[in-house]
Every structure is written in structure tokens, then in C-alpha cells.
Short mmCIF file of the C-alpha atoms (twelve columns), coordinates in Angstrom:
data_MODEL
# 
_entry.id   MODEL 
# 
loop_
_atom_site.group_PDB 
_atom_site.id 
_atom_site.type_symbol 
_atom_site.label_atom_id 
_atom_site.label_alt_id 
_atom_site.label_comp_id 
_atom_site.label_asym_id 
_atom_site.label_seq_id 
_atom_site.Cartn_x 
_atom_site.Cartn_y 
_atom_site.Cartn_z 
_atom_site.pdbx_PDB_model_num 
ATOM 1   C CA . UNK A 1   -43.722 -28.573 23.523  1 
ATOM 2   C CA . UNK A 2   -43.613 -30.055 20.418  1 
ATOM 3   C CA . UNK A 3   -41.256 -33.343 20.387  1 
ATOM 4   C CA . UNK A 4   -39.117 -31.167 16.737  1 
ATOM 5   C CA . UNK A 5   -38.269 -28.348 19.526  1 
ATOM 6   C CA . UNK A 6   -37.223 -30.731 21.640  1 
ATOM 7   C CA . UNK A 7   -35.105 -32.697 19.834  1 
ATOM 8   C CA . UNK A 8   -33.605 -29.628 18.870  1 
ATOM 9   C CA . UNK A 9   -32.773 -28.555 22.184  1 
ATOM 10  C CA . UNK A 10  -31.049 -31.684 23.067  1 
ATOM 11  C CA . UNK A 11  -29.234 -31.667 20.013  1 
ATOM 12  C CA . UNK A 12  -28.311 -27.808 21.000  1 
ATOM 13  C CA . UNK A 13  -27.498 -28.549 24.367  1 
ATOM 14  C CA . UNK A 14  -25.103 -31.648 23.183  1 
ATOM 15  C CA . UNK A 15  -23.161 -29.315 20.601  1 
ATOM 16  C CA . UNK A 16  -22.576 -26.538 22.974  1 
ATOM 17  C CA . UNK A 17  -21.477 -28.785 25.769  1 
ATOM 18  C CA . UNK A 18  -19.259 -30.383 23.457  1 
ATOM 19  C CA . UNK A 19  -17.747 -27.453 22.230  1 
ATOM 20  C CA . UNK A 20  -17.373 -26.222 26.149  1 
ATOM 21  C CA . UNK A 21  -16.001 -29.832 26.749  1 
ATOM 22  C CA . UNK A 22  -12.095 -28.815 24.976  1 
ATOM 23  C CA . UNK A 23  -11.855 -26.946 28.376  1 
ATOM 24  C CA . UNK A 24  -11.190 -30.558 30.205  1 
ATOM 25  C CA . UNK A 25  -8.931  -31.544 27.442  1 
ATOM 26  C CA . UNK A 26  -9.147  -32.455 23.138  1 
ATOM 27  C CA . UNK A 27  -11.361 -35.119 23.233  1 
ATOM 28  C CA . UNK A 28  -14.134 -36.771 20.979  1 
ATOM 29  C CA . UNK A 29  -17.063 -34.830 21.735  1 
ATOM 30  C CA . UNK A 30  -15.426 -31.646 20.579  1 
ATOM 31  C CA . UNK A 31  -14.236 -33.484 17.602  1 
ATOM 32  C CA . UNK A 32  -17.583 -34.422 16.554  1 
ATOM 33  C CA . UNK A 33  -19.206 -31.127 17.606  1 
ATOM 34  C CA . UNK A 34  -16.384 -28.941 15.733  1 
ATOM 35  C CA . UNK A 35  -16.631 -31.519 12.710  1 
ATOM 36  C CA . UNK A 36  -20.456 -30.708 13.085  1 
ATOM 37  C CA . UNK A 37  -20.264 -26.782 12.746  1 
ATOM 38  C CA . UNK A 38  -17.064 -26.598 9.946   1 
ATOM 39  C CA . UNK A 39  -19.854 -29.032 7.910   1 
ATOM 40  C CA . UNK A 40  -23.152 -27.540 8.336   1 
ATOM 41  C CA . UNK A 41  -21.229 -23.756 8.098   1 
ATOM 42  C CA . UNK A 42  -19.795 -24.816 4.774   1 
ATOM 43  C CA . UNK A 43  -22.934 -26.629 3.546   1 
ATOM 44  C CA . UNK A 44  -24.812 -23.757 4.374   1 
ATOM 45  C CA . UNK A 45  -22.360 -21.041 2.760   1 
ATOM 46  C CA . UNK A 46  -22.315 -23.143 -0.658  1 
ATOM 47  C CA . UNK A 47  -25.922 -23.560 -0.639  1 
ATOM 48  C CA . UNK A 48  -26.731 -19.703 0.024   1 
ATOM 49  C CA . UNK A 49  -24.114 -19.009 -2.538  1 
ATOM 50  C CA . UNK A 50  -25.727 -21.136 -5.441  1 
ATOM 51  C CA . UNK A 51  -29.480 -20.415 -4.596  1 
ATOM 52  C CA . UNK A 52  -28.474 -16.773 -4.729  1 
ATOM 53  C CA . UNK A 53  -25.871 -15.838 -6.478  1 
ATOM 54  C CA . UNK A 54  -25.157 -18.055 -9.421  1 
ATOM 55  C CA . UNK A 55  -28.584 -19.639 -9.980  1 
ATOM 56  C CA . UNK A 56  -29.857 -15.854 -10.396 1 
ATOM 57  C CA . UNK A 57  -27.143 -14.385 -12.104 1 
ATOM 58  C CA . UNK A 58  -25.223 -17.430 -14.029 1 
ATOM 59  C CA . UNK A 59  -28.255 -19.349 -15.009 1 
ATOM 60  C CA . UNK A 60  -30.751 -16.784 -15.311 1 
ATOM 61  C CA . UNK A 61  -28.422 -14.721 -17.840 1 
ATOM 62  C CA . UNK A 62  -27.321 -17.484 -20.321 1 
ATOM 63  C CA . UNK A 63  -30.826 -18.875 -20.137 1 
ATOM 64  C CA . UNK A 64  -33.588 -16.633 -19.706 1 
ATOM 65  C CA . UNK A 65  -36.936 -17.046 -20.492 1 
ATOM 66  C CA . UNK A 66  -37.855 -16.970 -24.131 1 
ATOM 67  C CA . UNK A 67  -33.975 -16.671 -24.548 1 
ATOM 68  C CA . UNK A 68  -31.756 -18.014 -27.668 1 
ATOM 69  C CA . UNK A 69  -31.235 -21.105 -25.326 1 
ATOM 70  C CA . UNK A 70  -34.363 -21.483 -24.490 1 
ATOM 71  C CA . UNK A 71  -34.540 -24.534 -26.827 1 
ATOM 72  C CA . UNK A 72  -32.236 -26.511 -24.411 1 
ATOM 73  C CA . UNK A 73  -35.511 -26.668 -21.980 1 
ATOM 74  C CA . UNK A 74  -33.829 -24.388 -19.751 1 
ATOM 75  C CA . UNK A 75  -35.680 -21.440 -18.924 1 
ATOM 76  C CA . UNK A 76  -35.028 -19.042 -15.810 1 
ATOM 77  C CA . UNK A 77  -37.426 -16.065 -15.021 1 
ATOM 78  C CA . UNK A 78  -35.616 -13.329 -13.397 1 
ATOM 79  C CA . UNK A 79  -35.953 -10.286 -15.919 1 
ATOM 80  C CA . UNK A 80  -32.494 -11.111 -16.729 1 
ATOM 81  C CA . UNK A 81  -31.109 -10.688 -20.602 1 
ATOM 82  C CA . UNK A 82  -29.231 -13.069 -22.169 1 
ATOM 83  C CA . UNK A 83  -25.607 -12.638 -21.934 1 
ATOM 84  C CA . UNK A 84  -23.512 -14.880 -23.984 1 
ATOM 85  C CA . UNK A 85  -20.323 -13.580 -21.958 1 
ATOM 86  C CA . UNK A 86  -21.575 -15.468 -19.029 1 
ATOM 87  C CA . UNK A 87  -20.293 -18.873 -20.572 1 
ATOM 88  C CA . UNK A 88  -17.231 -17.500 -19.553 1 
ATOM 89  C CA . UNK A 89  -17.351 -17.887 -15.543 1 
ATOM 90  C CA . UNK A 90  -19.548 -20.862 -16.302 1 
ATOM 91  C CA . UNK A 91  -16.922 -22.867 -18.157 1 
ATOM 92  C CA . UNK A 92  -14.154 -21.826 -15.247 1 
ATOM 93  C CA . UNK A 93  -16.456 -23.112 -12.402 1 
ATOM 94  C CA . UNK A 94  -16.538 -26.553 -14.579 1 
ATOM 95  C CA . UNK A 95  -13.150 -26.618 -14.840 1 
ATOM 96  C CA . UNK A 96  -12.694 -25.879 -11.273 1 
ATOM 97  C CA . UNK A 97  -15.285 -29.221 -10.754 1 
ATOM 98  C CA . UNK A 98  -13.673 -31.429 -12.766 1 
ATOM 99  C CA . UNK A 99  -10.156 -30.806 -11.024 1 
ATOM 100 C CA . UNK A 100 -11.153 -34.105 -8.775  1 
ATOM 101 C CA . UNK A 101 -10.057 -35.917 -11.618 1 
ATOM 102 C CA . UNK A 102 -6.490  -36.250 -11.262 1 
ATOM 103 C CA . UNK A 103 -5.818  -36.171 -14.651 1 
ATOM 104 C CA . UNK A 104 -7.537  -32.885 -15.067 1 
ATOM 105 C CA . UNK A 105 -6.323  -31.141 -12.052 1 
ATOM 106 C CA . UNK A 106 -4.792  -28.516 -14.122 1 
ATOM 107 C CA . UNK A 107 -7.826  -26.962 -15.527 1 
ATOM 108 C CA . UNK A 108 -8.418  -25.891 -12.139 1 
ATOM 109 C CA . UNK A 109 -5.478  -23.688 -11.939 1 
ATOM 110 C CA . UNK A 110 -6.919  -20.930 -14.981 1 
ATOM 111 C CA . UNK A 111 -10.555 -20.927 -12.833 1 
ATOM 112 C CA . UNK A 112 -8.588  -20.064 -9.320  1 
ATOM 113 C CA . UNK A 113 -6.162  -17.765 -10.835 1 
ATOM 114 C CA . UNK A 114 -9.237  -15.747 -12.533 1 
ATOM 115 C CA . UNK A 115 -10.985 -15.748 -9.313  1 
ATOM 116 C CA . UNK A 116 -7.892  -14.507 -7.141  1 
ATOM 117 C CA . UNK A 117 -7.140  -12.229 -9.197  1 
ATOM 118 C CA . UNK A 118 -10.618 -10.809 -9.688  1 
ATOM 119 C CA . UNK A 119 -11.308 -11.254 -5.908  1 
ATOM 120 C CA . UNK A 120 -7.738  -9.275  -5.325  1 
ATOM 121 C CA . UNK A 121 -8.753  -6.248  -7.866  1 
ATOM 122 C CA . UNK A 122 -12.091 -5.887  -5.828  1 
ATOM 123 C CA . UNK A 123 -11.040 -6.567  -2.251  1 
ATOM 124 C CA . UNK A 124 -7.871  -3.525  -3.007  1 
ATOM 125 C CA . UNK A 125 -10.466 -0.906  -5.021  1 
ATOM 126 C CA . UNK A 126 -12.736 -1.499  -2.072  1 
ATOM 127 C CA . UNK A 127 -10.161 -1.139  0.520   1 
ATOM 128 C CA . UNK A 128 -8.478  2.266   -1.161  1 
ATOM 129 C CA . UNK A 129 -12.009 3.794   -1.596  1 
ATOM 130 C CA . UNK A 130 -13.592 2.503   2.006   1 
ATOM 131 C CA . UNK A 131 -10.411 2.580   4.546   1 
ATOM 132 C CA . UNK A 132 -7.763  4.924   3.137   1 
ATOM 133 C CA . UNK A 133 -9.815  7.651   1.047   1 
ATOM 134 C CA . UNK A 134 -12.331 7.650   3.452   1 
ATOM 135 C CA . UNK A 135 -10.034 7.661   7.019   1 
ATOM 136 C CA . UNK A 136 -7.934  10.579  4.726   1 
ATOM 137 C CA . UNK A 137 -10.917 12.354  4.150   1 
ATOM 138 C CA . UNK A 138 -12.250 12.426  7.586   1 
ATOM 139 C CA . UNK A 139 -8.759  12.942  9.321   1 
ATOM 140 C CA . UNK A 140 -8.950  16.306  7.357   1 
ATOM 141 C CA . UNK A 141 -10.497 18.589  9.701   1 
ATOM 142 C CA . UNK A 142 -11.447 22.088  10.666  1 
ATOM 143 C CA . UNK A 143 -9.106  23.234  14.214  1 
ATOM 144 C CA . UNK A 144 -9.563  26.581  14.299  1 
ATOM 145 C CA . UNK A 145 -13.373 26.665  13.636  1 
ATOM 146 C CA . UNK A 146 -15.184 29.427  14.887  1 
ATOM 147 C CA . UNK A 147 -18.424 27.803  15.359  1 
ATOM 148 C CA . UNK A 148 -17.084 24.815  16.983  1 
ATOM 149 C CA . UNK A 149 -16.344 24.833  20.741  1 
ATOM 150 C CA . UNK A 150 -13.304 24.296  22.314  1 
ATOM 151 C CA . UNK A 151 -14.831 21.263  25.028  1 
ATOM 152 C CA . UNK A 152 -18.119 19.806  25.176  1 
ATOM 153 C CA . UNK A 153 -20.212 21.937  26.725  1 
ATOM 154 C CA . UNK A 154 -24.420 22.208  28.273  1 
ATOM 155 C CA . UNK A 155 -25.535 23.771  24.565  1 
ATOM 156 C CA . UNK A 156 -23.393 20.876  22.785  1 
ATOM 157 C CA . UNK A 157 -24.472 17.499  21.822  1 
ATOM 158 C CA . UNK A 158 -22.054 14.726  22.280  1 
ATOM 159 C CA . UNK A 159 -22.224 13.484  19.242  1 
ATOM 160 C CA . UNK A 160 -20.978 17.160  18.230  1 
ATOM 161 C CA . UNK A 161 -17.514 18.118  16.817  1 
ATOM 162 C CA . UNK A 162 -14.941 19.871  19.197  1 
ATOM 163 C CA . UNK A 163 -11.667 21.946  18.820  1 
ATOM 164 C CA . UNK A 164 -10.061 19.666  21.394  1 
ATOM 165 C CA . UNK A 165 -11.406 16.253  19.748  1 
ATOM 166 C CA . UNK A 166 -10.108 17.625  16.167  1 
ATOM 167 C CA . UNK A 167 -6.578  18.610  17.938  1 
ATOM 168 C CA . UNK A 168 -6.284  14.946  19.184  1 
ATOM 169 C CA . UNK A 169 -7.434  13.589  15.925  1 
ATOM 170 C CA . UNK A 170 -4.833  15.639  14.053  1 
ATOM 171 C CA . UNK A 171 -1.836  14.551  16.736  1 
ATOM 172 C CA . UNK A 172 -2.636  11.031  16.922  1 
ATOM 173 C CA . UNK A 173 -2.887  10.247  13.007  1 
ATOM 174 C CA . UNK A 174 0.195   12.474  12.936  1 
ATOM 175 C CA . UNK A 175 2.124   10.624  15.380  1 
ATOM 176 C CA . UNK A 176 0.915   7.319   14.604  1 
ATOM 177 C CA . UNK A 177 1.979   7.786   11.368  1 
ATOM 178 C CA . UNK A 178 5.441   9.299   12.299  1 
ATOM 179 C CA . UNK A 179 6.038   5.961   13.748  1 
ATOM 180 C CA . UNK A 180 6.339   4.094   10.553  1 
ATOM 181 C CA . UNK A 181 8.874   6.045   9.213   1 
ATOM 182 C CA . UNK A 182 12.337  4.896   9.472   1 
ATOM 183 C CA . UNK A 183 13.756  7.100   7.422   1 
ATOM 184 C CA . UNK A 184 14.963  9.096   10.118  1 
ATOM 185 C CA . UNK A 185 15.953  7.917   13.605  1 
ATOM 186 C CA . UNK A 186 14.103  8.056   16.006  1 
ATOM 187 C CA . UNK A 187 15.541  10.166  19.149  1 
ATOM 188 C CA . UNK A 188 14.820  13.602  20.481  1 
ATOM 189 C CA . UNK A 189 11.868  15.737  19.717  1 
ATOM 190 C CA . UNK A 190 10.730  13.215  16.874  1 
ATOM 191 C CA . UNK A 191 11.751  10.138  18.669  1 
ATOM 192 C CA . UNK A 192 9.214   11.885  21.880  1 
ATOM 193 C CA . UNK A 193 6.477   12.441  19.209  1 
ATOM 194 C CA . UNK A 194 6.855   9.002   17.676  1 
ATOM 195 C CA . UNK A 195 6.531   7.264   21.309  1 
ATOM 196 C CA . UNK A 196 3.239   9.238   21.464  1 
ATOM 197 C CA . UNK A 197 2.332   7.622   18.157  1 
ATOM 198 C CA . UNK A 198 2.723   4.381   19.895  1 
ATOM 199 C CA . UNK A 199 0.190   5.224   22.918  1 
ATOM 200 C CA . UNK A 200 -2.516  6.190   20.077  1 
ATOM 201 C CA . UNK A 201 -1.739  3.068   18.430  1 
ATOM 202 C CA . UNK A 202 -2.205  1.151   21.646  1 
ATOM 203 C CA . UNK A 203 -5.273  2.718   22.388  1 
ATOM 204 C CA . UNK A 204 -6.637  1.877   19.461  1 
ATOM 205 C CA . UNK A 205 -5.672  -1.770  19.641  1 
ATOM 206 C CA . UNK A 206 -7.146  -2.465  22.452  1 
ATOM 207 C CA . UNK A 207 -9.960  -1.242  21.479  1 
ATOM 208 C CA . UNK A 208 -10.638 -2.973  18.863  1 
ATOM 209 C CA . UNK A 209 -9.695  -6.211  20.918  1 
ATOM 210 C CA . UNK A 210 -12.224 -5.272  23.780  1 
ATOM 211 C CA . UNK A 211 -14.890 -5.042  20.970  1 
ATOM 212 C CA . UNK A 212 -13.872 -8.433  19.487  1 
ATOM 213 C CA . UNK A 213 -14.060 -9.452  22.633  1 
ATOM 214 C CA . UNK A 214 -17.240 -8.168  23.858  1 
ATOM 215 C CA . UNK A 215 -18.898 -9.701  20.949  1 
ATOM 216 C CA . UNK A 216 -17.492 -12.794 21.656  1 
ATOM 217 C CA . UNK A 217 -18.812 -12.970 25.367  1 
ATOM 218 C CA . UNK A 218 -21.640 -11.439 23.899  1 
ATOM 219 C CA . UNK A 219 -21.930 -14.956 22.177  1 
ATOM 220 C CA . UNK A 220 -21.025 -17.084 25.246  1 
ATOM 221 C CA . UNK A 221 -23.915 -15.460 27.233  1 
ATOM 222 C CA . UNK A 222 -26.459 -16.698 24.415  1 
ATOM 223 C CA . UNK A 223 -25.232 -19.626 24.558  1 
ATOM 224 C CA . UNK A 224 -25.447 -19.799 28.197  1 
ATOM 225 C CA . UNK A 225 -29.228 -18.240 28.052  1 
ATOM 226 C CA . UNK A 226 -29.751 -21.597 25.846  1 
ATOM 227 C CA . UNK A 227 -28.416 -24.258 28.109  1 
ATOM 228 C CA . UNK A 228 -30.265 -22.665 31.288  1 
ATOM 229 C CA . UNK A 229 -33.194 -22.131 29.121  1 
ATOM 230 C CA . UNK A 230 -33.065 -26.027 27.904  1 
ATOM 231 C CA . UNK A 231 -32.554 -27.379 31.616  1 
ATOM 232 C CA . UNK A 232 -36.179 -26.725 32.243  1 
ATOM 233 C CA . UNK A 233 -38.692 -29.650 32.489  1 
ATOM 234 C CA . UNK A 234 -40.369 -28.432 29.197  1 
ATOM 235 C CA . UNK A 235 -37.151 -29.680 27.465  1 
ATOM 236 C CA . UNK A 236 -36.834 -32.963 29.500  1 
ATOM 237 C CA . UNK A 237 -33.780 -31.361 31.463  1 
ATOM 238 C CA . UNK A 238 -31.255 -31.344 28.388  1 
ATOM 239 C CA . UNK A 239 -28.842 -29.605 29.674  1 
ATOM 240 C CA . UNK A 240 -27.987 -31.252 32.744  1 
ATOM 241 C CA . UNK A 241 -28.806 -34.966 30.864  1 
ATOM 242 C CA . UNK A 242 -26.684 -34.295 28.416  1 
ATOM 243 C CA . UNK A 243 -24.320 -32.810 30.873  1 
ATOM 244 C CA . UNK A 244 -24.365 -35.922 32.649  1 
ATOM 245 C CA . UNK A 245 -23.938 -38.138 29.900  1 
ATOM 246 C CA . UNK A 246 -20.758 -36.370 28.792  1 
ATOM 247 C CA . UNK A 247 -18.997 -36.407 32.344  1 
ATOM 248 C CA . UNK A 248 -19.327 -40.014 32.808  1 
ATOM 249 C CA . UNK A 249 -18.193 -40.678 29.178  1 
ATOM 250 C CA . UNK A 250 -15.547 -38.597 29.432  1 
ATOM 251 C CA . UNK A 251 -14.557 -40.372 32.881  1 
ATOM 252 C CA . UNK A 252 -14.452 -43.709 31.607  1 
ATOM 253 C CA . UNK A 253 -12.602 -42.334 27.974  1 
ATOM 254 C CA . UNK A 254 -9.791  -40.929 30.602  1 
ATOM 255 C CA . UNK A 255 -9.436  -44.335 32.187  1 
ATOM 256 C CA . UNK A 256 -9.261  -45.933 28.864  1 
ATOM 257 C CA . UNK A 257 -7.049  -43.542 27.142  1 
ATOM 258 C CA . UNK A 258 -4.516  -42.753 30.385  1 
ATOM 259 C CA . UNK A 259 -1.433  -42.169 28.164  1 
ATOM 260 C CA . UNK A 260 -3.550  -39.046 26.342  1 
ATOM 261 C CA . UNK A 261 -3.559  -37.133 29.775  1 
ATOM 262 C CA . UNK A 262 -0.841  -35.428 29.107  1 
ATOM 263 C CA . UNK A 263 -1.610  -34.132 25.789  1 
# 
């Protein structure tokens, strides 16, 4: 085992634990190991975002090779034109950067209010055409299909389409829906098809929380795999060294810090 994959396994093994360490209590392991992740995560989200997206598509468009800029010395070759509109974005991201300044913290607001408001166009077109167009169009559906059957069945896949599974998709969104209007109050007949609304709605819910939450544990047991994985002698027994080495610090931190106990 070379002594890189090592060291990476201890440091592994130390960020996990720590992480796993805010079940005792807040203390400074998890501080350092949440400080650790927030860091590197960012870090690693602004570096993807400038080595591929505006390095390519900034750069490579206001100065591309054999461009009318190409006398600045700056040449990019990614079979990009030139774009002269590109100074645009690339004179809000400088005014974004120079907002440190105090003095020039107001530049700052144009960039961010371009970008929220771009980001806010996008993110709603996207949502109309991908959630609501797209859940209308598939709540429309056929009930009274000859060629579907009513149940599953021996001669029916179960990926198929039913009669029955149609009927329930038709009731629920129905239902659901019926819920959320309080135009009209809710007793009798409607207020008895509403409260079925709320069992679909429910159901759904916790669905989608049992998913979240299976990929979550799904997480955990990596992370488990890793520490048992590390504990081995080809890792110099990380896990339970660095296991160790946090209990007793942690021990004499409590005894040193008794009036955070109760935090």
C-alpha cells in the first residue's frame, strides 16, 4: 500500500469520525471536519465552474483564436466565434469582484440583480415546461381503453398501463387538487373527496421522504464500508487509531470545558 493511499485513509477515517462525533455533543472535531467539507465543496464547485463554464464560453468567445482580440496575446481554441456581446457578463462578474472594496460595493448590486433575474426566468420556464406541462400531460389519460386491462394480469407486463392504475391516477390528482381550493367549504360530499385528497398527498410525501431517506442511509453505509475497510492492517488500523485518538481528546476537552455539557 502505497504511503498517498494511506494517508488518505487516515485523513478519511478522521473526517468521517468527526462528522459522526456531533452525536456526543458540538464539539471541535466536527467544527474542523464541517469547516473542511463547506471549503473543499465550495473550492471545488468554483473551480469546476471556471474551468468549464466560463473559461470555455466567456474567454473562448471574446478571444478566440485568430480573433479581433487576438492582439491582446490572448488566444483560446475552442471553435468558438467571437462575440463582442460577451463583454457584457464579463464586465458584471468584475463588478461583482470588485464589490470587496467597500467603496465599490454597489457595482455588485447590477451583476446580482442580472443574475437573479436571469437565473429566475430559467429556473420558472424550466419548471412550467418540466413539472407542470409535463405532470398535465401525463395525468391526461385513456380510462375506458379497450386494449388496456382492467388489473394486471399473466399476459401483462408490470411496467404496463391499467384501467384501475389510470382510475387512481385520475382520483388522486383530482382530489389532491380539490384540496387547495378554498373557495368552497369544505363539508359533505366535497369535504369526503377533499379528505381523500389528503391521503394521496400523504402518500406521496412519504414517499418522497423514504427516498430521501434511503439515499441518505444509502450514504451512511459507504461511509461505514470505508471505516471497516480502513481498520485493516493494510491501512495501519485508521479507523480504530483515529477512533481512539478522538475519545480520549474528547474526554479530556469535557473535563476542561464542564460548563459546555449542557449545551
Amino acid at each position: 500500500m502505497s504511503f498517498s493511499a494511506i494517508l488518505g485513509a487516515w485523513i478519511a477515517a478522521f473526517l468521517t469520525l468527526g462528522i459522526f462525533s456531533y452525536l456526543y455533543r458540538d464539539n471541535p472535531f466536527y467544527k474542523i471536519a464541517e469547516h473542511v467539507f463547506v471549503g473543499i465543496s465550495a473550492a471545488y464547485v468554483a473551480a469546476i465552474s471556471f474551468w468549464t463554464q466560463i473559461y470555455p464560453n466567456l474567454f473562448g468567445r471574446l478571444f478566440p483564436k485568430d480573433g479581433p482580440l487576438a492582439f491582446t496575446g490572448l488566444e483560446f481554441d475552442f471553435n468558438h466565434e467571437f462575440n463582442i456581446l460577451y463583454l457584457f457578463p464579463l464586465l458584471l462578474g468584475v463588478m461583482m469582484l470588485i464589490s470587496v472594496f467597500q467603496q465599490f460595493n454597489w457595482m455588485a448590486r447590477w451583476g446580482i440583480a442580472y443574475t437573479v433575474a436571469i437565473a429566475a426566468g430559467l429556473k420558472a420556464f424550466g419548471y412550467l415546461n418540466s413539472n407542470v406541462l409535463n405532470q398535465v400531460s401525463a395525468s391526461a389519460v385513456d380510462l375506458f381503453s379497450g386494449s388496456l386491462p382492467f388489473f394486471y394480469n399473466e399476459t401483462t407486463p408490470y411496467s404496463g398501463d391499467t384501467v384501475f392504475n389510470n382510475i387512481v391516477l385520475v382520483v388522486g390528482t383530482l382530489s389532491a387538487l380539490m384540496y387547495f381550493y378554498f373557495s368552497k367549504e369544505q363539508t359533505g360530499n366535497f369535504g369526503r373527496f377533499t379528505r381523500l385528497g389528503i391521503y394521496f398527498l400523504m402518500v406521496s410525501f412519504g414517499a418522497s421522504f423514504g427516498f430521501a431517506v434511503m439515499g441518505r442511509i444509502s450514504l451512511l453505509v459507504g461511509r461505514f464500508n470505508d471505516l471497516i475497510e480502513y481498520s485493516s492492517s493494510d491501512y495501519n488500523y485508521a479507523t480504530f487509531s483515529v477512533l481512539l485518538f478522538i475519545i480520549v481528546t474528547l474526554g479530556i476537552w469535557s473535563f476542561q470545558n464542564p460548563e459546555q455539557k449542557g449545551n
